[in-house]
MARRODREN-663954 format. One record per residue (C-alpha): residue in one letter; x, y, z; residue number from 1. Coordinates in nm, 3 decimals, padded with zeros to 5 digits. Layout:
// residues N
vexse residu=a | x=X | y=Y | z=Z | num=NUM
...
***
This chain:
// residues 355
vexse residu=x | x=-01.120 | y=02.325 | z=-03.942 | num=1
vexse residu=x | x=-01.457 | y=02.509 | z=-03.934 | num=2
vexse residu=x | x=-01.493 | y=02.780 | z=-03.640 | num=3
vexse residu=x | x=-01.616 | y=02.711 | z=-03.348 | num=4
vexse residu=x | x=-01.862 | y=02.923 | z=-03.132 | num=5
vexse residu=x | x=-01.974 | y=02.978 | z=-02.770 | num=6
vexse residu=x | x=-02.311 | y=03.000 | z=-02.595 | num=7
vexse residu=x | x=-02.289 | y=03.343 | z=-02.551 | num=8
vexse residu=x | x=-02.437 | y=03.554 | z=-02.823 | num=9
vexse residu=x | x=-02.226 | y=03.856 | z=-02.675 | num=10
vexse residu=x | x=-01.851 | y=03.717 | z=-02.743 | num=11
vexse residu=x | x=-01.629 | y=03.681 | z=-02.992 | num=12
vexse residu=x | x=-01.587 | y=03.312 | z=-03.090 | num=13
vexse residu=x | x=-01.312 | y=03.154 | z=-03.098 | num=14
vexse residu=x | x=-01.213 | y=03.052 | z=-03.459 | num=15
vexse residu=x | x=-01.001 | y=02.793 | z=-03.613 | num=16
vexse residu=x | x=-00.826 | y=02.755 | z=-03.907 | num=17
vexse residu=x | x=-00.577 | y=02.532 | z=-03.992 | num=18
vexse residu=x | x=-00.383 | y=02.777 | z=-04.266 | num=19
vexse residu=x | x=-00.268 | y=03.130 | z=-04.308 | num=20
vexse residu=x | x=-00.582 | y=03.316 | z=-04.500 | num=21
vexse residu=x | x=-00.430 | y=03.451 | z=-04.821 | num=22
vexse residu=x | x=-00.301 | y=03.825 | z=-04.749 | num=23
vexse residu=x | x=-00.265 | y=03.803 | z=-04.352 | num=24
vexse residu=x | x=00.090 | y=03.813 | z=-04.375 | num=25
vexse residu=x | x=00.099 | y=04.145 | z=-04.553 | num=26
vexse residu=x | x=-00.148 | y=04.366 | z=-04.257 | num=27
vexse residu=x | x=00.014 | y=04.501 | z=-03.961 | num=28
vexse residu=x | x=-00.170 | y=04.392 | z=-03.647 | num=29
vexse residu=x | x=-00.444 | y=04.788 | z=-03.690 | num=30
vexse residu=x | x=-00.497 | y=04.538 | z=-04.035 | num=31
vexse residu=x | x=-00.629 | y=04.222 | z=-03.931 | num=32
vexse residu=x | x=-00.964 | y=04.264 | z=-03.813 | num=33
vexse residu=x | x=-01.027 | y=04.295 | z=-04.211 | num=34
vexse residu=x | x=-00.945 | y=03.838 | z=-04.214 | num=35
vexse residu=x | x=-01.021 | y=03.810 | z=-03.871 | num=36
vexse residu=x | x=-01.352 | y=03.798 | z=-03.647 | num=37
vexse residu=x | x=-01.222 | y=03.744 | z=-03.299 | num=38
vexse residu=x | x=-00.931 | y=03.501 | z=-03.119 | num=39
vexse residu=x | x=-00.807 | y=03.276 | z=-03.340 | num=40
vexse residu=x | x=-00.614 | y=02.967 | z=-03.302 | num=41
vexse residu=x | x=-00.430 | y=02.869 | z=-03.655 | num=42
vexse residu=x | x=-00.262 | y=02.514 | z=-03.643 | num=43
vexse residu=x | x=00.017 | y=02.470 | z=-03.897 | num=44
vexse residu=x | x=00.184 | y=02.161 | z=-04.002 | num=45
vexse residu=x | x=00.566 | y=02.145 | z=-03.942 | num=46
vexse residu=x | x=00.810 | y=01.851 | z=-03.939 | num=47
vexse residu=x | x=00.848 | y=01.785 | z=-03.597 | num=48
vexse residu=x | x=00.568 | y=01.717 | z=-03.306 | num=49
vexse residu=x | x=00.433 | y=01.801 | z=-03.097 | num=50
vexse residu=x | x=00.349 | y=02.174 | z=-03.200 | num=51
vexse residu=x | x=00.517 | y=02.531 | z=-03.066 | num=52
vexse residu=x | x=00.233 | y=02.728 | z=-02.908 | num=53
vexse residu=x | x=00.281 | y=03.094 | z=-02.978 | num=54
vexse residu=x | x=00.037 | y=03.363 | z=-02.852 | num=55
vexse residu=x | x=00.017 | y=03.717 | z=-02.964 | num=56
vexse residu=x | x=-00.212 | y=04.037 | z=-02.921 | num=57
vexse residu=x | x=-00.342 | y=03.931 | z=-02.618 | num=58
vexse residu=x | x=-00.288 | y=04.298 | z=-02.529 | num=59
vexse residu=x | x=-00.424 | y=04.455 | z=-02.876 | num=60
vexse residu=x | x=-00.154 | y=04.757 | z=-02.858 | num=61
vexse residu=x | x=00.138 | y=04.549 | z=-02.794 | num=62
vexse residu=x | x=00.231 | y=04.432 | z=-03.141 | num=63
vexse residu=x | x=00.588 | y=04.292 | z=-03.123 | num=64
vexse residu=x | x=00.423 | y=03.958 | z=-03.109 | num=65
vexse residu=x | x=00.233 | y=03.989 | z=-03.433 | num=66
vexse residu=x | x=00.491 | y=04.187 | z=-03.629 | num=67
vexse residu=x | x=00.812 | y=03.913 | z=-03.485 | num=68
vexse residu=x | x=00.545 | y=03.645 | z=-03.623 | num=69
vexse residu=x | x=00.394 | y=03.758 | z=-03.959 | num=70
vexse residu=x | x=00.782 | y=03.820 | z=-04.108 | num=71
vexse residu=x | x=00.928 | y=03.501 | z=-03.944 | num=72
vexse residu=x | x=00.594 | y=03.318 | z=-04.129 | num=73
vexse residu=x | x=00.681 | y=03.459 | z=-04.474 | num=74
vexse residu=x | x=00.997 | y=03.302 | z=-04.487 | num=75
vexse residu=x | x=00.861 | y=02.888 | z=-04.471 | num=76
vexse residu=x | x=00.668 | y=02.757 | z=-04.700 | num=77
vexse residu=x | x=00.308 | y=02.790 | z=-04.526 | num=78
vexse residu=x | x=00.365 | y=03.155 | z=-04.566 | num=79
vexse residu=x | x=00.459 | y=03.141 | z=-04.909 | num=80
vexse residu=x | x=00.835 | y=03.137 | z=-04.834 | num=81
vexse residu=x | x=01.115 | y=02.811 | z=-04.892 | num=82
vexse residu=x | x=01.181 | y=02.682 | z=-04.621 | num=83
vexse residu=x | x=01.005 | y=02.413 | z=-04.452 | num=84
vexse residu=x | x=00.846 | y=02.500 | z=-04.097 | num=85
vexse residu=x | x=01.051 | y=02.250 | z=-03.882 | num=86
vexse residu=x | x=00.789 | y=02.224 | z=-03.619 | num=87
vexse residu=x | x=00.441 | y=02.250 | z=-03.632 | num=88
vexse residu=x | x=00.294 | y=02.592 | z=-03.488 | num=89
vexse residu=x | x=-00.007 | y=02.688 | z=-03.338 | num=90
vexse residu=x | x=-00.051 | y=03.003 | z=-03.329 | num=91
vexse residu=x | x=-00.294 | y=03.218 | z=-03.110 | num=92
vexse residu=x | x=-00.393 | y=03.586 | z=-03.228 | num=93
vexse residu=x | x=-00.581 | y=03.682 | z=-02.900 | num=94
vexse residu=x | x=-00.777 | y=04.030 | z=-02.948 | num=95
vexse residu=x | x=-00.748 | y=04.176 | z=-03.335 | num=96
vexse residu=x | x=-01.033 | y=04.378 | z=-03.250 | num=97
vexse residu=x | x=-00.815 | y=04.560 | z=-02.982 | num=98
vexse residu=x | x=-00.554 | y=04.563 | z=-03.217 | num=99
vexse residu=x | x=-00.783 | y=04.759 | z=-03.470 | num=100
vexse residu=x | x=-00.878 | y=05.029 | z=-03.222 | num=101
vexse residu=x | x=-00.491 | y=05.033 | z=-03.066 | num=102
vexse residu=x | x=-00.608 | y=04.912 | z=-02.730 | num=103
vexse residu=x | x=-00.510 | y=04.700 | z=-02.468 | num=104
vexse residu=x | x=-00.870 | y=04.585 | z=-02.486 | num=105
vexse residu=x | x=-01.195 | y=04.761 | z=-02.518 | num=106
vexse residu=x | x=-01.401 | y=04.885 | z=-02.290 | num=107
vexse residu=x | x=-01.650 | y=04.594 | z=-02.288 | num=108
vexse residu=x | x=-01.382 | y=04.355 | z=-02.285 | num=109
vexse residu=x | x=-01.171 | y=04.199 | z=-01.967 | num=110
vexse residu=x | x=-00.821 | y=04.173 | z=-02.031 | num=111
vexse residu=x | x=-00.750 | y=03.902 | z=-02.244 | num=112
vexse residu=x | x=-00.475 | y=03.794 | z=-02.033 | num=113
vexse residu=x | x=-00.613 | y=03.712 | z=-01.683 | num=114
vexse residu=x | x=-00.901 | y=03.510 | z=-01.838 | num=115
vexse residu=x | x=-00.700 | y=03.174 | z=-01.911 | num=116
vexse residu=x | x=-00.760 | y=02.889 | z=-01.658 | num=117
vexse residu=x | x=-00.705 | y=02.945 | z=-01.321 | num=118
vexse residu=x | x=-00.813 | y=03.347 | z=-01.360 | num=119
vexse residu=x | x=-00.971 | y=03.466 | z=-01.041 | num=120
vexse residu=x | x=-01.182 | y=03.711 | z=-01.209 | num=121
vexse residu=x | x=-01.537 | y=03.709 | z=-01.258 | num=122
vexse residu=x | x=-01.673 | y=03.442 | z=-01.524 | num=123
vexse residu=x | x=-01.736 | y=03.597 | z=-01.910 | num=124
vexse residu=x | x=-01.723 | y=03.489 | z=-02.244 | num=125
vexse residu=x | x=-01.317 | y=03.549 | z=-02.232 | num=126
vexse residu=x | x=-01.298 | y=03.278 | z=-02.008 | num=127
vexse residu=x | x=-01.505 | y=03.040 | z=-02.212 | num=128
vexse residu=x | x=-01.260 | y=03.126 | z=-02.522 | num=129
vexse residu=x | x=-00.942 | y=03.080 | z=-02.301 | num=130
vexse residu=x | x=-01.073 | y=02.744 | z=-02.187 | num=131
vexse residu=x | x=-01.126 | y=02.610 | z=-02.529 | num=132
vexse residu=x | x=-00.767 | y=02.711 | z=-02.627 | num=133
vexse residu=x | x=-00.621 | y=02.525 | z=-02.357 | num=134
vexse residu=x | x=-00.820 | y=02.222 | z=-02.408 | num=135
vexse residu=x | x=-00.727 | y=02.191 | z=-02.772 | num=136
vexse residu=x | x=-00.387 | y=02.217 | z=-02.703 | num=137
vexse residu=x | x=-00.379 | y=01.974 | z=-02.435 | num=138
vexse residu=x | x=-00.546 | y=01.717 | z=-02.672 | num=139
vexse residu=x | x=-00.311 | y=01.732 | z=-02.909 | num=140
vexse residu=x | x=00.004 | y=01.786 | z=-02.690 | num=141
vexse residu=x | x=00.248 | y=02.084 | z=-02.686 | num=142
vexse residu=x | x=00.633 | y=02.086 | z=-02.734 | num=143
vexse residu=x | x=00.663 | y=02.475 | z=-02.561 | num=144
vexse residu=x | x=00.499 | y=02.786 | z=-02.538 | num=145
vexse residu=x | x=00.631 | y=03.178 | z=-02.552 | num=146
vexse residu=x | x=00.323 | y=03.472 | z=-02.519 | num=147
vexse residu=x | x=00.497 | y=03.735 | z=-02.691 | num=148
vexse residu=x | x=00.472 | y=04.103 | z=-02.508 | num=149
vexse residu=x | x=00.579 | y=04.523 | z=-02.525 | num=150
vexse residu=x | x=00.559 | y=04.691 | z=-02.208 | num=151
vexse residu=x | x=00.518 | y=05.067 | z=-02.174 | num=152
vexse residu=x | x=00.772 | y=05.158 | z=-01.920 | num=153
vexse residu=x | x=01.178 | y=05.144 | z=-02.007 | num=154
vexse residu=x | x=01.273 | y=04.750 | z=-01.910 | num=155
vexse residu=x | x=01.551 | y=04.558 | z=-02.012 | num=156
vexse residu=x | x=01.386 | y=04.266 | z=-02.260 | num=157
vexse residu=x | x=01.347 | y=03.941 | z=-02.006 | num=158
vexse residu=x | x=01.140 | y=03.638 | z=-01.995 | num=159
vexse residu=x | x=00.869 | y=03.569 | z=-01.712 | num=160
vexse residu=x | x=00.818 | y=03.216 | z=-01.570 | num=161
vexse residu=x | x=00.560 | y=03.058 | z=-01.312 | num=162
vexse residu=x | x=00.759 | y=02.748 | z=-01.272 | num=163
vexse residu=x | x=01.104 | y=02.671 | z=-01.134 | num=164
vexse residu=x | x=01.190 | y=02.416 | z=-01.309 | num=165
vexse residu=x | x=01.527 | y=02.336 | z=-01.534 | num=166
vexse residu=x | x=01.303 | y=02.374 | z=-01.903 | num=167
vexse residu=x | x=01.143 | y=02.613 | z=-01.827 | num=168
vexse residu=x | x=01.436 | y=02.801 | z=-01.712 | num=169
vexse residu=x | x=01.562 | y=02.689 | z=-02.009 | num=170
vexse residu=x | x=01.374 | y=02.812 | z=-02.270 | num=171
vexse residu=x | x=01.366 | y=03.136 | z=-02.071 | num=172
vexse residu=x | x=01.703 | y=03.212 | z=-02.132 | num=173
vexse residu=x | x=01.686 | y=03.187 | z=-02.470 | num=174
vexse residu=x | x=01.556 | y=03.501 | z=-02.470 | num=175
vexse residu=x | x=01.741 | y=03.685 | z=-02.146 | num=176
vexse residu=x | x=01.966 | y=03.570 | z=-01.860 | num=177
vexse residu=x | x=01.720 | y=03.779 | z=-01.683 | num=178
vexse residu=x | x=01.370 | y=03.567 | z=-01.562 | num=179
vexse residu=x | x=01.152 | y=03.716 | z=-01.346 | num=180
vexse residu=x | x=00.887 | y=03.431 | z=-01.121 | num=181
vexse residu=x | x=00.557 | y=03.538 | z=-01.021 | num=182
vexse residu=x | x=00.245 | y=03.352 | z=-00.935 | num=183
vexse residu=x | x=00.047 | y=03.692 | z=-00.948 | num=184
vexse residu=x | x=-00.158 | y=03.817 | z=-01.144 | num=185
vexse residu=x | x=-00.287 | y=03.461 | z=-01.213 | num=186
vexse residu=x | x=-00.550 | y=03.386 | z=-01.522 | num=187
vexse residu=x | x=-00.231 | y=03.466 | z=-01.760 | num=188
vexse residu=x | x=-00.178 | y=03.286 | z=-02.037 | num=189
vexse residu=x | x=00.175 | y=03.119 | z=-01.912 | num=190
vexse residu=x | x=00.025 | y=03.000 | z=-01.618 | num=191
vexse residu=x | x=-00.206 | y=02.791 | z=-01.788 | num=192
vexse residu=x | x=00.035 | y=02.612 | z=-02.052 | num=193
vexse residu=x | x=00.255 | y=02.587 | z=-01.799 | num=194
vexse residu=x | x=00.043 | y=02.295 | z=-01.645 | num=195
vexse residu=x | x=00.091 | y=02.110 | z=-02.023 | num=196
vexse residu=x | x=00.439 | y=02.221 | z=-02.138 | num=197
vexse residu=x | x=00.737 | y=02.484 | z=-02.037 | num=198
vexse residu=x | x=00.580 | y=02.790 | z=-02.079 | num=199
vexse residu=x | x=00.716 | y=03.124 | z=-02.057 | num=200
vexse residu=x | x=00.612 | y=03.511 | z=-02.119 | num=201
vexse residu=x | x=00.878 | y=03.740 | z=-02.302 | num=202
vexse residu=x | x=00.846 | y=04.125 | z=-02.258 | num=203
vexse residu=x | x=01.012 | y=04.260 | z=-02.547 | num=204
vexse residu=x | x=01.051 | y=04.660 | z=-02.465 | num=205
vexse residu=x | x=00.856 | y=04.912 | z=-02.589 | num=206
vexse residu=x | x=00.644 | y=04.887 | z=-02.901 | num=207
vexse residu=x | x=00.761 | y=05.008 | z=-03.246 | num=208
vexse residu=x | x=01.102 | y=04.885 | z=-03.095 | num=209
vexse residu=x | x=01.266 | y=04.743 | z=-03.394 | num=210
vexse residu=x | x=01.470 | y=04.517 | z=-03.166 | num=211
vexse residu=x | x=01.196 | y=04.373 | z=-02.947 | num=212
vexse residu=x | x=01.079 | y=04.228 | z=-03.291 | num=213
vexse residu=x | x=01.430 | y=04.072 | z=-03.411 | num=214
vexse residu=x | x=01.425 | y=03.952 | z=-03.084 | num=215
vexse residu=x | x=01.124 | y=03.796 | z=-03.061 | num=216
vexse residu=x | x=01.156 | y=03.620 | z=-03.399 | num=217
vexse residu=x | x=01.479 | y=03.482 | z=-03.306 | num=218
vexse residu=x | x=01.330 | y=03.309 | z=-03.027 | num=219
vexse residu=x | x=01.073 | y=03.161 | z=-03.210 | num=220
vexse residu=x | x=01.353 | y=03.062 | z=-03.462 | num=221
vexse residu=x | x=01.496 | y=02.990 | z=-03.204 | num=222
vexse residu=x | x=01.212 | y=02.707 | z=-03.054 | num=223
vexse residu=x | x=01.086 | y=02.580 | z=-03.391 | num=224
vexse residu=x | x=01.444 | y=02.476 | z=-03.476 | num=225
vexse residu=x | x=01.536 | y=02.279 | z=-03.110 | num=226
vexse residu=x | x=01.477 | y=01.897 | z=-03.081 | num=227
vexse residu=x | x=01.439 | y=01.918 | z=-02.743 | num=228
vexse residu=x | x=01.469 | y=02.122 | z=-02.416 | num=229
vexse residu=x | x=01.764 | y=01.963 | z=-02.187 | num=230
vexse residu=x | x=01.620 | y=01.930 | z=-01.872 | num=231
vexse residu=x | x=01.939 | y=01.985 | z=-01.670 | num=232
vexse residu=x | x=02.013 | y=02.248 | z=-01.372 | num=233
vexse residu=x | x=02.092 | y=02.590 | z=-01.496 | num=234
vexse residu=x | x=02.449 | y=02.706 | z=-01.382 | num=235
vexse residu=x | x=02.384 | y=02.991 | z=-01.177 | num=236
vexse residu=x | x=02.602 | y=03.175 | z=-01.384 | num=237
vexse residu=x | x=02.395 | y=03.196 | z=-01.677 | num=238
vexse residu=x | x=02.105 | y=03.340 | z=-01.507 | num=239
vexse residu=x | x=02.013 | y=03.658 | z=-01.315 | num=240
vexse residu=x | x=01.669 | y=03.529 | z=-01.118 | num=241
vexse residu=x | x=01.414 | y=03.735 | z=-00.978 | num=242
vexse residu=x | x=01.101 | y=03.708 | z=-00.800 | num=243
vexse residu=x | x=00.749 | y=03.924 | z=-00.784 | num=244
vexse residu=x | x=00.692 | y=03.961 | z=-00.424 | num=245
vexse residu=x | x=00.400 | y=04.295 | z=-00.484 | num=246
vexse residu=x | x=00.214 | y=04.428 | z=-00.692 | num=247
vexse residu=x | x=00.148 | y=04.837 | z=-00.704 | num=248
vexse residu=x | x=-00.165 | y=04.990 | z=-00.808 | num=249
vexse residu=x | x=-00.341 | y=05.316 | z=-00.740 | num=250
vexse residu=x | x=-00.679 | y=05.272 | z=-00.591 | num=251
vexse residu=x | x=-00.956 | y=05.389 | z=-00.784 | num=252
vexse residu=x | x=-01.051 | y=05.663 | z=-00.529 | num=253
vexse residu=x | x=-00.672 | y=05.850 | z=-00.537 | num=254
vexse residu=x | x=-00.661 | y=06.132 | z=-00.794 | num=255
vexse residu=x | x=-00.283 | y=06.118 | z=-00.956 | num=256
vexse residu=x | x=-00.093 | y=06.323 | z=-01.177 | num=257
vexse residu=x | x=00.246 | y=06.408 | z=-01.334 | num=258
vexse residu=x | x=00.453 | y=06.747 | z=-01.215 | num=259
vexse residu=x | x=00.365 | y=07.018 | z=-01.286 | num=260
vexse residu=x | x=-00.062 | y=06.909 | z=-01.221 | num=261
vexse residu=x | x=-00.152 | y=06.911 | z=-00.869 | num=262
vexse residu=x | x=-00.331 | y=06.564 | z=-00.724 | num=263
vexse residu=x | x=-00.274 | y=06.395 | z=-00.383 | num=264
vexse residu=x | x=-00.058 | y=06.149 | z=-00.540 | num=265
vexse residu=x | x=00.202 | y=06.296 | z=-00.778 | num=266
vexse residu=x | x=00.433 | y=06.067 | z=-00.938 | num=267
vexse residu=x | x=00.792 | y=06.107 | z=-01.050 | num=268
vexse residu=x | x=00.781 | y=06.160 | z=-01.454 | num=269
vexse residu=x | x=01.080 | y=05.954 | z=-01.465 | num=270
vexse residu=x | x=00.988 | y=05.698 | z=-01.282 | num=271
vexse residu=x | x=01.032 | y=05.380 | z=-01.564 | num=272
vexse residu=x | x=01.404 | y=05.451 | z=-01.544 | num=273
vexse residu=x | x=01.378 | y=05.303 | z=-01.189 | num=274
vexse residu=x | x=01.323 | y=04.963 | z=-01.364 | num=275
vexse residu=x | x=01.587 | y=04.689 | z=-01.278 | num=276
vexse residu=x | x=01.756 | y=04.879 | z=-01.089 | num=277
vexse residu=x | x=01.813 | y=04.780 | z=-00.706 | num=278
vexse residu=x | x=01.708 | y=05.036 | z=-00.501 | num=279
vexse residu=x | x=01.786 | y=05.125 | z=-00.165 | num=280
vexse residu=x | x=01.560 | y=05.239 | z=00.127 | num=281
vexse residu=x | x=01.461 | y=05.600 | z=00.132 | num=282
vexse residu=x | x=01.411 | y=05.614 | z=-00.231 | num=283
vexse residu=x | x=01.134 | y=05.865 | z=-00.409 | num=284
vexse residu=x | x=00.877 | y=05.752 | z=-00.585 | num=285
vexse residu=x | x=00.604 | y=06.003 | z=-00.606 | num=286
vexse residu=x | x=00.511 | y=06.385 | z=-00.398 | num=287
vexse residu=x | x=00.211 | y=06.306 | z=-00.181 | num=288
vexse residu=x | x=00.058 | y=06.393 | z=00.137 | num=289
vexse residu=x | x=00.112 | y=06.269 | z=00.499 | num=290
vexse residu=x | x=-00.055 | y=05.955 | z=00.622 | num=291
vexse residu=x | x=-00.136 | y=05.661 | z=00.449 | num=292
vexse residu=x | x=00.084 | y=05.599 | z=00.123 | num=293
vexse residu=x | x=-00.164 | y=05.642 | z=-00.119 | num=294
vexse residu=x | x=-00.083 | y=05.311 | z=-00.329 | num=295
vexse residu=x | x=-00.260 | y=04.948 | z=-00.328 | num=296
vexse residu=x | x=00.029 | y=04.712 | z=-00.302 | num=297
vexse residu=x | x=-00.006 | y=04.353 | z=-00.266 | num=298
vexse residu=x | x=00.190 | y=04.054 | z=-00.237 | num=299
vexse residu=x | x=00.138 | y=03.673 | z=-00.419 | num=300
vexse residu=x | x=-00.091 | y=03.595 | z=-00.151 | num=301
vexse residu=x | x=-00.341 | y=03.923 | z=-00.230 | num=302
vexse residu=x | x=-00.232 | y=04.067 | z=00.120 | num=303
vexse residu=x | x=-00.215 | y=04.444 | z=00.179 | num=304
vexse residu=x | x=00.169 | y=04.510 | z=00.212 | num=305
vexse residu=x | x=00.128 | y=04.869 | z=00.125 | num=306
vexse residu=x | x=00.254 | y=04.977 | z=00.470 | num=307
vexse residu=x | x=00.562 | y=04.724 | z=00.446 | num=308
vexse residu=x | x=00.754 | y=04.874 | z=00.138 | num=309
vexse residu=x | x=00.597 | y=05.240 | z=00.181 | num=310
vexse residu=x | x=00.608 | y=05.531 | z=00.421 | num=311
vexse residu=x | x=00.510 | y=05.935 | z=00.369 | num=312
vexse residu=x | x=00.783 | y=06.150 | z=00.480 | num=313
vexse residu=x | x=00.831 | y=06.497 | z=00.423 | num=314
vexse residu=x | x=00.576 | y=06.471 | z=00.148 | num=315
vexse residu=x | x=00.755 | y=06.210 | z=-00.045 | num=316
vexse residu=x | x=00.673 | y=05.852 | z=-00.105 | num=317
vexse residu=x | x=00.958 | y=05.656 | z=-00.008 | num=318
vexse residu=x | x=01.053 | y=05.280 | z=-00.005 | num=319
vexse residu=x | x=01.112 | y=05.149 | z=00.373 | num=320
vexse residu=x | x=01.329 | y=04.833 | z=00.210 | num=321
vexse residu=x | x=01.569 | y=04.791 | z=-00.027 | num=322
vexse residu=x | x=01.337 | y=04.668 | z=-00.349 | num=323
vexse residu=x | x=01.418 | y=04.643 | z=-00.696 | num=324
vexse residu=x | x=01.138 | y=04.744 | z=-00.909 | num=325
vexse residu=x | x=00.980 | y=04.652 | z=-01.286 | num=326
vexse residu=x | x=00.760 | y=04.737 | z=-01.551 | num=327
vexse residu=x | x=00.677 | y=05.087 | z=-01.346 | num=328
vexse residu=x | x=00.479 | y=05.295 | z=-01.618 | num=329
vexse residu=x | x=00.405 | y=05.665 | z=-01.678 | num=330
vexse residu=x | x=00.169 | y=05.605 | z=-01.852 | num=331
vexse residu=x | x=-00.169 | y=05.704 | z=-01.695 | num=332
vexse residu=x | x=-00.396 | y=05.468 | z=-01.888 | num=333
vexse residu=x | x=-00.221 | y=05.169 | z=-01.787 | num=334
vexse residu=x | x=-00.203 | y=05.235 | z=-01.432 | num=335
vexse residu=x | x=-00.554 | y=05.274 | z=-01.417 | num=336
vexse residu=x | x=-00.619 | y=04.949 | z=-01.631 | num=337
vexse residu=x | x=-00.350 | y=04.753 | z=-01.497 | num=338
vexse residu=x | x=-00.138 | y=04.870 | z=-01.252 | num=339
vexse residu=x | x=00.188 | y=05.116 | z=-01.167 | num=340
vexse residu=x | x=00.417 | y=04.810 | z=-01.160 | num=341
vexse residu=x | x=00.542 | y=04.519 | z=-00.934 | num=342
vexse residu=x | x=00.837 | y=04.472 | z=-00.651 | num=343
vexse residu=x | x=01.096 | y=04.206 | z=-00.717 | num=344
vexse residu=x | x=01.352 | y=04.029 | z=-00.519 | num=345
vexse residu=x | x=01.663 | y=03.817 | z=-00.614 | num=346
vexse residu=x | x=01.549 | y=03.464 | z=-00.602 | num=347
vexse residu=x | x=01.942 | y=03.327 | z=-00.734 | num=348
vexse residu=x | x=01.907 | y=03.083 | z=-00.441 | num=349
vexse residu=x | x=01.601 | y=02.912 | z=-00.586 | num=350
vexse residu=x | x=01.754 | y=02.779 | z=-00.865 | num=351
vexse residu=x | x=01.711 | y=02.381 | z=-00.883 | num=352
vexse residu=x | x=01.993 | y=02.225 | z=-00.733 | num=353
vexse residu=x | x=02.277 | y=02.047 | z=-00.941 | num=354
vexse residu=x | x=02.355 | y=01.661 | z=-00.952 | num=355
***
């Protein structure tokens, strides 16, 4: 398949190939702007149809995704190894070039992953690359898809969904009894192969975690291998459901900092070790002054529910309900390119109903 390109002279275009360039295997994911020019969608022929879509990089410094993938590939024979690939794979390497430099993205870029369909971000290139993924993939039809993901703060490994439905509840607890729904931020890749196949994001710890990659590449195993996804009710047993009711960012206009610096907004330095846990009311996030809590939270709707889960007392940031947190970060680039993390609730009851 020859490459394809967009209007825009600025962006990366999207290229497709329809094998594994000789030597991609062997670079770790700093490597592979040396074979690769941009996002790039490589199609492999397996047994079985329709094809496993598998994204990686689409945050260039979370690398689980690409390091899971380029070791699980040298074992079948389209990497080189014996065994045959029992299902056909496409596989999307989102942002090398981020990859090369470390980054989540660079500075010119948006992030890759709240450019896919539905994104409610301002129109660039990204989008225009997204698009074209999504279309190919609903021409030819898709069996599943997993976007593979590190996060910076300490989490438990889980898988996100943006449907409750049985498969794709299903293929989320492949990878974890815990699944986390959200609807926000939307423009993510799950979102938009959710409306073509189950679909599901897996956050596999932190990165260099030796586990979040065995993990990872047993789930993919894991998927290439099953002939089909049983779309019957989950026992409630087997699952630990949660839902993303806010989202917390700093605004751009609040200095913060980490004890012992001084800023109006001075979070806890252990606050990741919140994650997953449920907290009650009264708990301490962050020193700050009195007033308004100096946090941007909203919920799935984009409302400002800052004033709902936060108060200032006694120069403390406190939660006014019980809350269980995830994917809270210290670390300072991320909350400003991202956010500080999101506000879950148990959402058990939501399961589909049996018989």
């Amino acid at each position: 398949m020859k490459a394809a390109t967009l209007a825009n002279d600025h962006a990366d275009p999207l290229v497709e190939l329809d094998h594994l360039p000789s030597g991609l295997l062997d670079c770790d994911a700093a490597g592979l702007g040396r074979f690769l020019d941009g996002p790039t969608l490589i199609q492999l022929a397996g047994q079985r149809e329709p094809a496993l879509f598998v994204s990686v990089l689409m945050h260039g410094n979370e690398t689980v995704g690409w390091e899971a993938m380029r070791r699980l590939l040298l074992d079948f024979d389209v990497g080189g190894g014996q065994r045959s690939l029992p299902r056909s794979l496409a596989l999307f390497i989102g942002n090398p070039r981020a990859a090369a430099a470390g980054m989540r993205h660079l500075p010119e870029q948006p992030d890759f992953n709240r450019v896919w369909p539905g994104s409610e971000l301002p129109a660039t290139p990204a989008h225009g690359v997204m698009q074209q993924v999504t279309a190919r993939m609903a021409e030819r039809g898709l069996f599943a898809s997993v976007d593979l993901h590190n996060n910076t703060g300490t989490n438990p490994h889980y898988a996100c969904v943006n449907v409750i439905g049985n498969r794709y509840l299903r293929l989320a607890t492949l990878f974890s009894r815990t699944v986390v729904y959200f609807t926000r931020p939307r423009g993510v890749q799950s979102q938009a192969m959710a409306e073509l196949c189950p679909a599901i994001t897996v956050e596999c710890g932190k990165v260099r975690d030796r586990l979040g990659v065995e993990h990872a590449l047993e789930l993919v195993d894991a998927c290439l291998h099953l002939a089909e996804i049983p779309d019957t009710p989950m026992p409630m047993h087997d699952i630990d459901l949660f839902h993303t009711v806010a989202q917390m960012k700093v605004p751009e206009d609040i200095d913060f900092a980490f004890p012992p610096a001084k800023a109006p907004l001075v979070l806890s330095p252990t606050l990741e070790h919140l994650n997953f846990r449920e907290l009650p009311a009264g708990t301490a996030f962050a020193r700050c002054g009195q007033g308004q809590p100096p946090l941007d939270v909203r919920d799935e709707w984009g409302r400002d529910v800052t004033r709902r889960y936060f108060t200032c007392e006694d120069g403390e940031l406190r939660l006014k309900l019980p809350v269980m947190p995830s994917m809270l970060t210290c670390d300072a680039e991320v909350i400003r390119q991202d956010c500080l993390g999101y506000l879950l609730e148990r959402y058990d009851k939501h399961l589909p109903p049996r018989g």
